[in-house]
C-alpha positions as CSV (number, residue, x, y, z in Angstrom):
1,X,89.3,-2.5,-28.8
2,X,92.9,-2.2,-27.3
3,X,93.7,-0.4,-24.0
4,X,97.1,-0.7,-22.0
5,X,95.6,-1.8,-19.1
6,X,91.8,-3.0,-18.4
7,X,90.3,-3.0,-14.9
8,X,87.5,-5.3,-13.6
9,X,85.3,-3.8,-11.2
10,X,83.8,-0.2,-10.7
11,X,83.9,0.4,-7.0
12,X,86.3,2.8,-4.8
13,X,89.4,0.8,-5.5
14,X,88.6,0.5,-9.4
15,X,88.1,4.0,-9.6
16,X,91.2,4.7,-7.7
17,X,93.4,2.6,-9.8
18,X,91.4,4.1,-13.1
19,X,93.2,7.5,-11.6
20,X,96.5,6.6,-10.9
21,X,97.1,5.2,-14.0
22,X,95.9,7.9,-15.5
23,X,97.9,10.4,-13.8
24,X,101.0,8.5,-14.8
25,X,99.9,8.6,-18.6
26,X,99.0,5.1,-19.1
27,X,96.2,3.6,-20.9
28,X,93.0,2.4,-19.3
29,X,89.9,0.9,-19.4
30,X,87.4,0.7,-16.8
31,X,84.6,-2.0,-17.1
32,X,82.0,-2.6,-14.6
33,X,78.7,-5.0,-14.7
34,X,76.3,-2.4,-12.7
35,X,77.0,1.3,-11.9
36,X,79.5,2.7,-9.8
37,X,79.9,1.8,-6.1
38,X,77.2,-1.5,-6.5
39,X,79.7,-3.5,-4.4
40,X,80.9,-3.3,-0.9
41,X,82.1,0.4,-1.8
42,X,78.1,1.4,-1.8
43,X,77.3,-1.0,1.4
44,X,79.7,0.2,4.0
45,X,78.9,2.7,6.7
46,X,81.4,5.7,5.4
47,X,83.7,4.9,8.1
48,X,87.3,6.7,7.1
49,X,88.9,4.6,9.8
50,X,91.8,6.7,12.2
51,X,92.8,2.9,13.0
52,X,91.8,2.8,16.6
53,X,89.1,-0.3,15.6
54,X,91.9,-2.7,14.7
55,X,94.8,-1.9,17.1
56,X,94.2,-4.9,19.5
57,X,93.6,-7.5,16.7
58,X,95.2,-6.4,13.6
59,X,97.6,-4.0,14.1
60,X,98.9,-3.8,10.6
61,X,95.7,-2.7,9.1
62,X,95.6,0.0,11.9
63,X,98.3,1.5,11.0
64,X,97.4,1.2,7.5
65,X,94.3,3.1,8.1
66,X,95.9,5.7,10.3
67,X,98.2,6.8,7.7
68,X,96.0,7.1,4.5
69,X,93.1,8.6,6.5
70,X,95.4,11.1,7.2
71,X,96.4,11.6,3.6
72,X,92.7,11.5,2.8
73,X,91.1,14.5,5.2
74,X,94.0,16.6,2.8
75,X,94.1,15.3,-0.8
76,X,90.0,14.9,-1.0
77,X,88.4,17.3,1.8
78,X,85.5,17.6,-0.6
79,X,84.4,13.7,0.6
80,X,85.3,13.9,4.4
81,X,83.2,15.2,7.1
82,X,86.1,15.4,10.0
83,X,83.6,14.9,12.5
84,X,85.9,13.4,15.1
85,X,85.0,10.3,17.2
86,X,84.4,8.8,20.3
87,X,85.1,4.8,21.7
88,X,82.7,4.6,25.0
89,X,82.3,1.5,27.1
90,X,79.3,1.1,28.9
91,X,78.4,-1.1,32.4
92,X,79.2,-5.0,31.8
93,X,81.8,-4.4,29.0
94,X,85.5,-5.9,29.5
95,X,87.9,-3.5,31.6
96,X,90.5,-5.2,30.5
97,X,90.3,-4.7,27.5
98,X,89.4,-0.9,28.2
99,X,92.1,-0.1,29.9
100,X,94.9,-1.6,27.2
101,X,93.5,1.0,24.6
102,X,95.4,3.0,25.0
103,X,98.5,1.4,25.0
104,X,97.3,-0.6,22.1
105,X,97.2,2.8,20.5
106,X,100.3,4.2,21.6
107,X,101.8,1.5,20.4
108,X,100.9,1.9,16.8
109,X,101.3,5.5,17.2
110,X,97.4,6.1,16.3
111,X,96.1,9.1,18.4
112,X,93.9,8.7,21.1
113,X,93.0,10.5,24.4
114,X,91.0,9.5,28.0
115,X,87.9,11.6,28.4
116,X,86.0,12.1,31.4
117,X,82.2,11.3,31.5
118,X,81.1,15.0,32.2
119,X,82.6,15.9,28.8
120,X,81.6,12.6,26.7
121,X,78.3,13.8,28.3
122,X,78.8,17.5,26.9
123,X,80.1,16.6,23.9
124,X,77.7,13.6,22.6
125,X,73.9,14.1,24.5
126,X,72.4,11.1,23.3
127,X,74.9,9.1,25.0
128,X,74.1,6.0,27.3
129,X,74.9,7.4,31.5
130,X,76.2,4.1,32.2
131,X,80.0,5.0,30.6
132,X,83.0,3.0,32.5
133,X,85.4,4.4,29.5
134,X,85.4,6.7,26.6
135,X,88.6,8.0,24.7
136,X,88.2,10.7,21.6
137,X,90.0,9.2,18.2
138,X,90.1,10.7,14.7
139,X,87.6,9.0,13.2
140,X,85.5,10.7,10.6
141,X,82.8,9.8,7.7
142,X,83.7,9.8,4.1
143,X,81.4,9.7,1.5
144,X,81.9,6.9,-0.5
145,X,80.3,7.5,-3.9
146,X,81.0,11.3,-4.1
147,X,84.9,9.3,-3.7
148,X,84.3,7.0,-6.6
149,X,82.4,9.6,-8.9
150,X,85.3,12.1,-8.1
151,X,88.5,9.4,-9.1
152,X,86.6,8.1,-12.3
153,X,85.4,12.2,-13.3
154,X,89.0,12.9,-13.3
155,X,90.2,9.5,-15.3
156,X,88.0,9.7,-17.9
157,X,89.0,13.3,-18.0
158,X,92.6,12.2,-18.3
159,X,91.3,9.9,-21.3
160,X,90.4,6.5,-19.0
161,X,87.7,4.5,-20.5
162,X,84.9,3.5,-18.8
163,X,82.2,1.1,-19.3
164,X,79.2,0.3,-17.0
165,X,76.6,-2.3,-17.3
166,X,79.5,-4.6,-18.9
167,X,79.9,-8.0,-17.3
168,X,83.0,-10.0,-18.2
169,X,82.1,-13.3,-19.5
170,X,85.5,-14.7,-20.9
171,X,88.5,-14.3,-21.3
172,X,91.1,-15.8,-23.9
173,X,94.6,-16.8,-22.4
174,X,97.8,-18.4,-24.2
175,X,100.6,-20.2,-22.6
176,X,101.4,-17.4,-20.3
177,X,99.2,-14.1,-21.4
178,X,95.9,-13.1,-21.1
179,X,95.4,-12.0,-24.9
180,X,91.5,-10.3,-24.6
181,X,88.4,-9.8,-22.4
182,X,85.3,-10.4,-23.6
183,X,82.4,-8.2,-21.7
184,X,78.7,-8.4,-22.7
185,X,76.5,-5.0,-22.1
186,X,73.6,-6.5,-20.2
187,X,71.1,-4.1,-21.4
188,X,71.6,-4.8,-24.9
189,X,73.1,-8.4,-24.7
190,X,76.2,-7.0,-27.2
191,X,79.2,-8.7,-27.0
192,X,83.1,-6.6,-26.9
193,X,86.0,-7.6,-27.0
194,X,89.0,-5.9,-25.5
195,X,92.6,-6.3,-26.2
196,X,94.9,-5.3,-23.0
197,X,98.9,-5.8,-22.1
198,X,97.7,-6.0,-18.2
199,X,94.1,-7.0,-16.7
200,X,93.5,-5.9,-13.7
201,X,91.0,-8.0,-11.1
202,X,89.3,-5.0,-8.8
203,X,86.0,-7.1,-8.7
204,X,85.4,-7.3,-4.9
205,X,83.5,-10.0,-3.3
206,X,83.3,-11.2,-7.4
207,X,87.1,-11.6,-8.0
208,X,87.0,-15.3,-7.4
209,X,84.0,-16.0,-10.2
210,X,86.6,-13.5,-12.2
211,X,89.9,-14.9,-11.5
212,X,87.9,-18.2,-12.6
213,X,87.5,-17.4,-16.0
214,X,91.1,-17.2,-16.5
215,X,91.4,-20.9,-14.8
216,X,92.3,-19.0,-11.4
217,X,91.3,-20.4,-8.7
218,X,90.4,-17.6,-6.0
219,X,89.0,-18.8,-2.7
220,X,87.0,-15.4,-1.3
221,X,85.1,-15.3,2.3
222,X,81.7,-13.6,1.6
223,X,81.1,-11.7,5.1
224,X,77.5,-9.7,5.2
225,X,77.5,-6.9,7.0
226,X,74.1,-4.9,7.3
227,X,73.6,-1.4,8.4
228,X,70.7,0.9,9.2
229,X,70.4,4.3,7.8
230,X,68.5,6.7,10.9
231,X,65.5,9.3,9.5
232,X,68.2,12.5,10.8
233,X,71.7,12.4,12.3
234,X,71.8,11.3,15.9
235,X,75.2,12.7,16.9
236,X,78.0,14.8,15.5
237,X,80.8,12.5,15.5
238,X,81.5,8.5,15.2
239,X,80.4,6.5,18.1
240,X,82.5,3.5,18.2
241,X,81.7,0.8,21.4
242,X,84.7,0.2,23.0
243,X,85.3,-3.8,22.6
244,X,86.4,-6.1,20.1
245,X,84.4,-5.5,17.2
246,X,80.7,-7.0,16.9
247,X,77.6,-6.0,15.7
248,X,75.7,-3.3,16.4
249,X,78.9,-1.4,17.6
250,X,79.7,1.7,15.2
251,X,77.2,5.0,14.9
252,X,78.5,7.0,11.7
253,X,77.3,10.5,11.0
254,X,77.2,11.2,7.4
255,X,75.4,14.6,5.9
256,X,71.9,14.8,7.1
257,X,71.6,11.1,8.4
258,X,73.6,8.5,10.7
259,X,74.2,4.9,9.9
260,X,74.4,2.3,12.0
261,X,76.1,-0.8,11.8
262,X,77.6,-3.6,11.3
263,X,76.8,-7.5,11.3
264,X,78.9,-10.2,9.7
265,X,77.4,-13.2,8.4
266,X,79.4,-15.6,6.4
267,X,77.4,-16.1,3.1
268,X,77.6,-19.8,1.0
269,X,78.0,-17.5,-1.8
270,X,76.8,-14.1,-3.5
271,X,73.2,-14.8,-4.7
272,X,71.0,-13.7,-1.4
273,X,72.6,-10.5,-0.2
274,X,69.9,-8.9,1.7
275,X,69.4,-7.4,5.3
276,X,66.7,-9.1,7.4
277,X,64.7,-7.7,10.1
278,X,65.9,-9.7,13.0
279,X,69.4,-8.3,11.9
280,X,68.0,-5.0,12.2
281,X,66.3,-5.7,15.2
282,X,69.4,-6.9,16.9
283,X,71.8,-3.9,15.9
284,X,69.4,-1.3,17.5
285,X,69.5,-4.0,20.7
286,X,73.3,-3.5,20.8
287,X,73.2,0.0,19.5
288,X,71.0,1.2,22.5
289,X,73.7,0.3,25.0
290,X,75.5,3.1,23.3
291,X,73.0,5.3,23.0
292,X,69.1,4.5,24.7
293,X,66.9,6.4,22.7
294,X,68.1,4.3,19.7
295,X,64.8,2.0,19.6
296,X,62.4,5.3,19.5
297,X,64.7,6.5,16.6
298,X,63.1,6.3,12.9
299,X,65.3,4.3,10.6
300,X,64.4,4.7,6.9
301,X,65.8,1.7,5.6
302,X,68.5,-0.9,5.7
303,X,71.1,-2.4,3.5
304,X,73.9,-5.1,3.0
305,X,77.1,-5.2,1.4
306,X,79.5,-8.2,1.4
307,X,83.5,-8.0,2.6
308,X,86.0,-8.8,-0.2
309,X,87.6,-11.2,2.2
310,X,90.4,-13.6,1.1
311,X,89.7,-17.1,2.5
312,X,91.9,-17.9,5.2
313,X,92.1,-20.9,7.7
314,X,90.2,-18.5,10.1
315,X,86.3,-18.9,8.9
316,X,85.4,-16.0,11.4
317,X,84.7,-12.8,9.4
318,X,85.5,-10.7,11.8
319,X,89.1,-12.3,12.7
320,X,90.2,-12.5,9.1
321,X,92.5,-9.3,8.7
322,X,91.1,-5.8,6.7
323,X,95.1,-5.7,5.0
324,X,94.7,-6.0,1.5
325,X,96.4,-8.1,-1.2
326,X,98.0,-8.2,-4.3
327,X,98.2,-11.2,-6.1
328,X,100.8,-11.3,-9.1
329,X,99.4,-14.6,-10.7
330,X,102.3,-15.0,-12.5
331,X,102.3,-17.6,-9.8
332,X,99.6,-19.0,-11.8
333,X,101.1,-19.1,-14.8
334,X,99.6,-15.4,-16.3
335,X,102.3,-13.3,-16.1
336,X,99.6,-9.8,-17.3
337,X,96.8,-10.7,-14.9
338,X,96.7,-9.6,-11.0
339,X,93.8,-9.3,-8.6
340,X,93.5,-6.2,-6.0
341,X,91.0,-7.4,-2.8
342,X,90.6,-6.4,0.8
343,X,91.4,-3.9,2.6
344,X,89.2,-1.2,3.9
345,X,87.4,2.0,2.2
346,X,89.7,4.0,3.8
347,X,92.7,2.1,2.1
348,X,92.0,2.2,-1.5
349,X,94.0,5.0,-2.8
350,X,97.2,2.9,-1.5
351,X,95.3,-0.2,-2.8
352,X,95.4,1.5,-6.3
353,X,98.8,2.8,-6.0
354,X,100.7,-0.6,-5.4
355,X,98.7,-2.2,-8.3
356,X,99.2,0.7,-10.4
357,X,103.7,0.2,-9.0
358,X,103.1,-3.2,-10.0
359,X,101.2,-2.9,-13.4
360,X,103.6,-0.3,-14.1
361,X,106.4,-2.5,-13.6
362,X,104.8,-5.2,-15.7
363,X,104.4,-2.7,-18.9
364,X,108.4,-1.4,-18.6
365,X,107.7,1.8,-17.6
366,X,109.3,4.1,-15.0
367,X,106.1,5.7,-13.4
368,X,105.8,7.5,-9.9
369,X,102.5,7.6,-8.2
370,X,101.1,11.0,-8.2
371,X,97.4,10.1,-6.0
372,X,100.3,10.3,-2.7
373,X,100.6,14.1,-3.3
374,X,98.3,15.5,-6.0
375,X,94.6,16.7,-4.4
376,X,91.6,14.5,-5.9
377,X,89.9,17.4,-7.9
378,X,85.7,17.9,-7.6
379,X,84.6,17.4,-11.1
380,X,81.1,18.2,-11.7
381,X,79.7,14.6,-11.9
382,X,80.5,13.8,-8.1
383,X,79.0,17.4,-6.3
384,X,75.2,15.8,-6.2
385,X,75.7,13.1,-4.4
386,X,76.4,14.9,-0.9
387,X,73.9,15.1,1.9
388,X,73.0,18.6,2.6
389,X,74.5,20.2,-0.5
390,X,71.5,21.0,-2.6
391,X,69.5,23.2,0.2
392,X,72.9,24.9,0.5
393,X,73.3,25.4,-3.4
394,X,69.3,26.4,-3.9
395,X,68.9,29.3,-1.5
396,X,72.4,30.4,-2.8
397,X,71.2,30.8,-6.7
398,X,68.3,32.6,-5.9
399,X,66.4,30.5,-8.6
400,X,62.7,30.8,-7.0
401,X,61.5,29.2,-10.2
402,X,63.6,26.1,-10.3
403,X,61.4,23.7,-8.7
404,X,62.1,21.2,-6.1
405,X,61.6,17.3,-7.3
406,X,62.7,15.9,-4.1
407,X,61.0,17.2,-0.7
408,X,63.6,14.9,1.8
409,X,66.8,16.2,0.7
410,X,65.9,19.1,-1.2
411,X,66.9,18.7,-4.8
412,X,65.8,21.2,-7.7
413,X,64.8,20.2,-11.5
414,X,68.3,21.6,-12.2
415,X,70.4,19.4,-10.7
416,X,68.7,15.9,-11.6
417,X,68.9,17.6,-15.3
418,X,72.4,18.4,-15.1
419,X,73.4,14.7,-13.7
420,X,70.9,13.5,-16.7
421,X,72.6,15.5,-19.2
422,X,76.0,14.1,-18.4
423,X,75.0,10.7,-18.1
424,X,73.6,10.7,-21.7
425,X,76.8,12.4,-23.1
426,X,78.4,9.4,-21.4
427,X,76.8,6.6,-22.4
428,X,74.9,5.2,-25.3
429,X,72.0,3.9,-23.4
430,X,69.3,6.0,-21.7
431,X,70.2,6.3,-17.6
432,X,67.4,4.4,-15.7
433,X,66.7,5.7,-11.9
434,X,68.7,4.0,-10.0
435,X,72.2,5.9,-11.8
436,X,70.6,9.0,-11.0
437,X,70.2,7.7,-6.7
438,X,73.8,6.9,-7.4
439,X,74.8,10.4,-8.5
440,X,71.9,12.4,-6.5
441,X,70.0,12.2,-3.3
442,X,67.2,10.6,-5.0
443,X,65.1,8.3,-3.3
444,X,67.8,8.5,0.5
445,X,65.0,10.5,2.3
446,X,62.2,9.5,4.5
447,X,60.3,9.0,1.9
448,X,62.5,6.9,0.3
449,X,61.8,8.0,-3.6
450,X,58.2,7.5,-3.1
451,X,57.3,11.1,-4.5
452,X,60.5,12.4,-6.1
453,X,61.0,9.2,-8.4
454,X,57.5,9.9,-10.1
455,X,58.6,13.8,-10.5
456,X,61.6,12.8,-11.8
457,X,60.5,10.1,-14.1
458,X,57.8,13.2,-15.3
459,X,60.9,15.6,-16.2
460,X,62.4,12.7,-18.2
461,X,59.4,12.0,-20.0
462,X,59.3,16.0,-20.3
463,X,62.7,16.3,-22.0
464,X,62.1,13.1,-24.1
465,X,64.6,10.7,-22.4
466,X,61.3,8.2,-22.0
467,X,58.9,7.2,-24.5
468,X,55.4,4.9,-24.0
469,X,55.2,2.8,-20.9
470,X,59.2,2.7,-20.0
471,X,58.6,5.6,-17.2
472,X,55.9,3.0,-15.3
473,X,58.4,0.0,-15.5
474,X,61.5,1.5,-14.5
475,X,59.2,3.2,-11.1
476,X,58.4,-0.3,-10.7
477,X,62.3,-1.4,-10.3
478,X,63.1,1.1,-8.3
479,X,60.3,1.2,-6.2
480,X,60.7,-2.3,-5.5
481,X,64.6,-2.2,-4.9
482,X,63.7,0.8,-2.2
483,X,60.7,-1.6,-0.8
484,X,63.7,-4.4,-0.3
485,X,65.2,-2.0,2.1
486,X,62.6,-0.7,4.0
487,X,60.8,-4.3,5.3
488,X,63.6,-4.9,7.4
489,X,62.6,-1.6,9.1
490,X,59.1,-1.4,9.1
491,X,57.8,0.2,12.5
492,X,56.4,3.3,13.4
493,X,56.9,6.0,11.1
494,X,58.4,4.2,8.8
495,X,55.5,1.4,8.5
496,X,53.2,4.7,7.9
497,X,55.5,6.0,5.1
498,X,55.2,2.2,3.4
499,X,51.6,2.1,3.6
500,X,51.2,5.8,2.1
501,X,53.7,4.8,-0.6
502,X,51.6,1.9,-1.1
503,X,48.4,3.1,-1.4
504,X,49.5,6.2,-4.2
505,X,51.6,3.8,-6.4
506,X,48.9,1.0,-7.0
507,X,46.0,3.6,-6.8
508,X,47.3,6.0,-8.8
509,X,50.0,4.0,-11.7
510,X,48.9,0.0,-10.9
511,X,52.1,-0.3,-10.2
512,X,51.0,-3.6,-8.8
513,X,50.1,-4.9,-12.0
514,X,53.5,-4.1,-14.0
515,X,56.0,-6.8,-14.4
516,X,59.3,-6.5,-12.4
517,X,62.4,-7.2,-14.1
């Protein structure tokens, strides 16, 4: 297979770049070794940053952030909530530091104003009494896989390839070129090999185990952060806490839930990237400063997702800066390879754009980057994966009839079988359940898939999509990739919602007894 350009790495960033290039009417494969988002771009908090977080220790990445949020709430309203947010200090936190925020701000000419406690009050009712400071920024929540499904919906429109479930294992280089890619499809163990004039490393927290295969040597920081996803939404804008950052210090609203976060733990390397319960414990410790009635809250579950962070002579996570880079390894002596890493959620549309100037460049062609001015489009493959949409869409189309699969975040039979029916027209291998939680709100509620995964495994089996036992081993996955998420949270309601789940799966399917894999 030849493509102009070949991309490693499905996640905001890849998808971005996919759409860039093809706006400018180049060439371009996509190749991923999950699904879409499986990186850091699915394990952040949906934070579209207004800059105010980094204007005391990384001004450059503020401003950064500042300016493409901005472009963002215009060119891709469909993904934002602009909820607004708030930066409170509480009794015991450092005035100095409070009362330089604004300056700080200023400075970088990211918006900010004072607000007095009566209105923090009025504004956010779950907030802690014990305020010393609170400003309002213009924070706001994106969604980050309705971003990703949107960019690669219009690429492949556009004619982008795109591969998922393809994991690079080689790649063939001459004196100074990278001739071909070799990428296995881990479902069926085949083996393809693709021919491009420019490779592209988008890979994440993997582009050092990528650049390797070309004889790159890549040094990459792997910083954890875990979050905690809350049973409903807790407040209506972004509750930031107003000191350097730490953990347990951001409060994101996002559809129906909030998500709270963030730790970072430097990681040896990739293999163990979990959330633990004394993690979890600790954020809703900090969190509660915030806001006290954070330990009676119910959180569903909790995840991790690692930083793409370039090694540095800083080994503190949190000090090493959220800029991106892009590395021309021509240095290296590949004069068609270059690795995108970095940055921030909120900055991969300009990530995309100066690799896609650059790769341009590379391939002799006077291009001009249209993502700056041109809206991202909704294509039909992103709309499911918003909170709150499907109640909204049901009781619009009047279809009584059209069942509902999943109770939490009420989702009808029609809309897991429209995201089915384009996944197969997509892809040569039937779609397992965790591509539709990617795509849907399967499995994100309360119950955390335990009753719409079996109804939607039943409507699969229904249009003949499973066959013999592969409905009970694919619950099994799933279920047990949900389970790895809820543990860290398991108290009160959420330890009754586990033992229920428990008790129907291995009474009912033995799901005890089938083999994970």
């Amino acid at each position: 297979m030849q493509t102009q350009v070949l991309i490693i790495g499905g996640g905001c960033t890849g998808t971005g770049l996919a759409r860039d290039l093809a706006l400018r009417g180049i060439d371009c494969i996509l190749v991923e070794q999950r699904d879409i988002n499986a990186g850091a771009s699915g394990g952040n908090h949906g934070l579209l940053h207004s800059g105010a977080r980094y204007v005391s220790n990384d001004p450059h990445s503020a401003v950064e952030c500042h300016a493409e949020a901005e472009l963002l709430k215009q060119l891709a309203p469909q993904c934002i909530e602009d909820t607004g947010g708030l930066f409170i200090a509480v009794q015991g936190d450092d005035e100095r530091y409070i009362s330089d925020f604004q300056s700080c701000c200023d400075r970088e000419g990211i918006w900010c104003r004072p607000v007095d406690f009566q209105e923090a009050g009025e504004l956010e009712p779950r907030l802690s009494a014990k305020l010393i400071g609170a400003y309002a920024v213009r924070d706001a929540s994106v969604d980050p896989f309705r971003l990703s499904l949107e960019n690669i919906g219009q690429a492949m429109e556009l004619g982008a390839g795109y591969y998922n479930r393809h994991r690079v294992i080689g790649m063939k280089a001459g004196s100074c070129l990278l001739h071909s890619v070799l990428i296995r499809n881990v479902s069926s163990g085949e083996d393809l090999e693709i021919e491009a004039e420019v490779v592209i490393n988008a890979s994440g927290a993997w582009a050092g185990q990528v650049a390797a295969l070309a004889g790159i040597s890549l040094e990459m920081l792997y910083s954890k952060g875990t979050l905690l996803v809350a049973h409903n939404r807790l407040t209506s804008r972004v509750i930031n806490r107003l000191r350097p950052p730490s953990d347990g210090d951001i409060l994101v609203p996002g559809g129906t839930v909030s998500i709270m976060g963030t730790t970072s733990l430097q990681l040896p390397d990739l293999r163990d990237i979990r959330p633990t319960r004394q993690e979890a414990r600790e954020m809703v410790k900090q969190g509660a400063a915030m806001l006290p009635g954070l330990p009676d809250t119910r959180f569903t579950r909790a995840y991790a997702g690692v930083r793409p962070l370039l090694k540095s002579d800083d080994a503190d996570g949190r000090a090493v800066s959220r800029g991106f880079a892009l590395i021309d390894h021509a240095r290296d002596g590949l004069e068609n390879f270059l690795t995108v890493s970095g940055g921030k959620l909120t900055t991969f549309r300009l990530m995309a754009e100066k690799a896609a100037d650059l790769t341009a460049q590379k391939l002799g062609l006077r291009t001009i980057c249209r993502t700056r001015t041109e809206a991202l489009p909704e294509t039909h493959i992103g709309k499911w994966s918003e909170g709150g949409r499907s109640p909204r869409a049901w009781l619009s189309s009047g279809e009584a009839a059209d069942h509902i699969l999943c109770e939490c975040e009420m989702v009808p039979r029609s809309h897991f079988v429209q995201v089915l029916d384009d996944l197969q027209s997509r892809q040569a291998e039937t779609p397992d359940l965790d591509q539709l939680r990617r795509r849907t709100r399967l499995g994100k509620g309360a119950c955390q898939g335990a009753f719409c995964s079996v109804r939607v495994t039943g409507v699969r089996y229904e249009l003949g999509a499973l066959k013999g036992d592969q409905g009970r081993r694919q619950l099994k996955n799933f279920l047990q990739a949900r389970w790895a998420g809820q543990q860290p949270v398991l108290w009160g309601a959420q330890l009754a919602q586990a033992e229920l789940s428990e008790g129907m799966h291995c009474a009912v399917f033995g799901l005890e007894m089938e083999p994970y894999s």
